[in-house]
C-alpha positions as CSV (number, residue, x, y, z in Angstrom):
1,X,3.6,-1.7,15.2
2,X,0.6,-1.3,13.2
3,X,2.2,-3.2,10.2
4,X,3.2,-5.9,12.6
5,X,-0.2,-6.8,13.8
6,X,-1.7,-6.7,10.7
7,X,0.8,-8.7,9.1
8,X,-0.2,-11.2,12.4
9,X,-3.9,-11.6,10.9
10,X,-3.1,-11.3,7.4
11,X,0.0,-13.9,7.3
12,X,0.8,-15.4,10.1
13,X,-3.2,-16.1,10.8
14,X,-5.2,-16.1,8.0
15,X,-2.3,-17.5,5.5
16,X,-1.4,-20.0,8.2
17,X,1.8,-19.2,7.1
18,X,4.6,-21.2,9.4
19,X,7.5,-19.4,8.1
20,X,6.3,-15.8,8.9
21,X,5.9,-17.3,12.7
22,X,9.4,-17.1,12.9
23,X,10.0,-13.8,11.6
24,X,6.8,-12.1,13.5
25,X,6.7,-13.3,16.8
26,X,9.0,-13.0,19.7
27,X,10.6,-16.8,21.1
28,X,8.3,-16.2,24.6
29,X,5.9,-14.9,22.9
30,X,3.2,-14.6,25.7
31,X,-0.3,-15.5,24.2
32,X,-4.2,-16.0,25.5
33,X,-6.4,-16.9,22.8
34,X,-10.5,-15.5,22.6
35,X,-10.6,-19.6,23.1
36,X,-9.0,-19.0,26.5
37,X,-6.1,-20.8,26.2
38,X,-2.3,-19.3,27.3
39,X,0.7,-20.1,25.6
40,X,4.2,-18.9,25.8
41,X,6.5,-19.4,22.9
42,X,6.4,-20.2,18.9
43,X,5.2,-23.9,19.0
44,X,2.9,-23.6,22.0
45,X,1.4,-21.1,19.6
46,X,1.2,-23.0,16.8
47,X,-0.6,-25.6,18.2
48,X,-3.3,-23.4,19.4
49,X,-3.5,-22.1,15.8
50,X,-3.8,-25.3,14.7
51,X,-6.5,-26.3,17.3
52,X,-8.6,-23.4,15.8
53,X,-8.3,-24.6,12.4
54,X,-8.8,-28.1,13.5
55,X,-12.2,-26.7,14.7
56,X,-12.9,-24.6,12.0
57,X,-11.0,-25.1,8.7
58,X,-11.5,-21.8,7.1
59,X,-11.4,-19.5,10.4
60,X,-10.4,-16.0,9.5
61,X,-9.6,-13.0,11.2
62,X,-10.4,-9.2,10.3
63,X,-9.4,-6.3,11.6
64,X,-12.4,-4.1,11.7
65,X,-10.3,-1.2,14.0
66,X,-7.3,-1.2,14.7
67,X,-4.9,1.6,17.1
68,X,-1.4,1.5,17.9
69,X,0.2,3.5,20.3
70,X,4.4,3.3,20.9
71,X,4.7,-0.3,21.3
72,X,1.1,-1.1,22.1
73,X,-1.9,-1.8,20.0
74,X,-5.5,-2.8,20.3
75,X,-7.4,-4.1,17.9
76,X,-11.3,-4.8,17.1
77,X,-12.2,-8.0,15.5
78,X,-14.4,-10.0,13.3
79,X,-13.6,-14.1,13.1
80,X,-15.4,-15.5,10.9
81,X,-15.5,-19.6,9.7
82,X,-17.0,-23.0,9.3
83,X,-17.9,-25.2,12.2
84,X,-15.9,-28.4,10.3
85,X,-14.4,-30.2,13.5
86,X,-14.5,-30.2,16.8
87,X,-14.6,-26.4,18.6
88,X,-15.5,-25.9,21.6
89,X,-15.8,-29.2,22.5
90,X,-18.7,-29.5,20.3
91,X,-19.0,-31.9,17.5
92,X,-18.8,-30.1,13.7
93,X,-22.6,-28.6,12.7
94,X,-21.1,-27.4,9.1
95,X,-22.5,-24.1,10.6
96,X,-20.9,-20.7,8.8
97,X,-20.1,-18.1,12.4
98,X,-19.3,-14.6,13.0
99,X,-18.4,-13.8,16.6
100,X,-16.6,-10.2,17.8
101,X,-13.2,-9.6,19.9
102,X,-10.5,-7.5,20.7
103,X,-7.0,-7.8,21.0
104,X,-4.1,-6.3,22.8
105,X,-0.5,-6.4,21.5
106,X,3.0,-5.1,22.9
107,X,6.2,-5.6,20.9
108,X,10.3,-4.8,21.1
109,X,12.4,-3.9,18.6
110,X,11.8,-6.5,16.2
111,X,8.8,-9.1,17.3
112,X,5.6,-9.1,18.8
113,X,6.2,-9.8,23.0
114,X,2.5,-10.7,23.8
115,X,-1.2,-10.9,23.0
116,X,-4.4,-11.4,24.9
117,X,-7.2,-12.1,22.7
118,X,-11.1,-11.7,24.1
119,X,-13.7,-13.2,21.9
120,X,-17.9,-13.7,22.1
121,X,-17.5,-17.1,23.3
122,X,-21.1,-17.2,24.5
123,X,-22.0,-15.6,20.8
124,X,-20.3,-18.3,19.2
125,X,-21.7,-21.1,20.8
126,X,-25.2,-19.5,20.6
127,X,-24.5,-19.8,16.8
128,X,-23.1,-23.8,16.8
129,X,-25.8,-25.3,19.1
């Protein structure tokens, strides 16, 4: 588990890597974003991806903790990026962010089932307006 998640940010997130999309998470692959958006499946995913890196070209994710537990895991997180398009329905400021959140993970055999993602929302707009 732990090497899935992590393989999540450090791939499938911060790579932007398509291909490891595929191989990572589950076809229904249940998903609410810190942005609060919920997706089910690959390509519903994708596109929220994308919409984050519309906002913010070189968003990134860290894991700052991370625990895993059978086929659970939590994790504590760092984002970090350059407001370079729209985010949060706010125009680009070329402003460099940091906001906090925590994610929650369950998996099968093979992929990642689900995650719901919290995130600072009101920290990161403090930071872009």
């Amino acid at each position: 588990m732990e090497q899935r998640v992590r393989r999540f940010y450090d791939v499938v997130w911060n790579l932007w890597d398509d291909d490891a999309v595929d191989a990572l998470l589950a076809e229904d692959f249940a998903f609410r974003g810190s942005l609060g958006t919920e997706t089910v499946g690959r390509d519903p995913w994708r596109h929220y991806r994308d919409t984050v890196r519309a906002g913010s070209s070189d968003f990134r994710n860290d894991i700052v903790t991370l625990v895993c537990l059978g086929d659970s895991a939590a994790a504590r997180l760092r984002y970090t990026g350059t407001h370079d398009g729209v985010l949060l329905g706010l125009t680009p400021t070329g402003r460099t962010f940091t906001y906090a959140g925590a994610a929650f993970f369950t998996a099968d055999d093979r992929f990642l089932t689900s995650a719901w993602v919290l995130g600072d929302l009101s920290g990161l707009r403090d930071q872009l307006t």
